[in-house]
N, C-alpha and C positions, 0 to 999 in steps of 0.2 A: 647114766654114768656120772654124771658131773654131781648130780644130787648127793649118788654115795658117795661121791668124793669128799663134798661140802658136808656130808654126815660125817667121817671119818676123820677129818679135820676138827671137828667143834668136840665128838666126843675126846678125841686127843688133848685138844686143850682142855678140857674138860679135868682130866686126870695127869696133866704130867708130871705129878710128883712121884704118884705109881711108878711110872715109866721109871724115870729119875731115879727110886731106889731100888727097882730091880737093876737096871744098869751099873748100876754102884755095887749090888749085891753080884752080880756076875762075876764084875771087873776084881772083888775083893777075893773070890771064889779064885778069880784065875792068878792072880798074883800071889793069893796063898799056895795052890799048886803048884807054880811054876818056881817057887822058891822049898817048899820042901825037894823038887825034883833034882834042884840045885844044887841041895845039901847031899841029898844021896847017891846022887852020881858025880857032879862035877867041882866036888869041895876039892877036892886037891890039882883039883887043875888049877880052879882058880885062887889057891893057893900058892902055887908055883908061879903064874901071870901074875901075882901080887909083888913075890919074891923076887920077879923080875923087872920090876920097877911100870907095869902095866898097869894103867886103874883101872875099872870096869867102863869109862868111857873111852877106853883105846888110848887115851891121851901120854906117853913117856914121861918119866922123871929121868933128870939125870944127877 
């Protein structure tokens, strides 16, 4: 058990750039989804929470 541990670790380091831009490619995946799903459904909400002086960090203006 410990062996493939210490296998699974060296091949990791081995490739963590891989890693590295599939996790980037994910992450870019999911930020682009989660912003067209933005536009399509909640543009005018958050439109209105703009209009009402809301930023997207919740923070007030007065």
């Amino acid at each position: 058990m410990r062996e493939q541990l210490i296998e699974v670790v060296q091949r990791e380091l081995k490739y963590p750039i891989v890693h590295f831009i599939e996790a980037l490619t994910v992450f870019a995946i999911f930020k682009v989804s989660v912003a067209v799903g933005v536009f399509q459904s909640d543009y005018f909400d958050l439109r209105l929470v703009a209009d009402n002086g809301v930023g997207m960090t919740g923070s007030q203006s007065i």
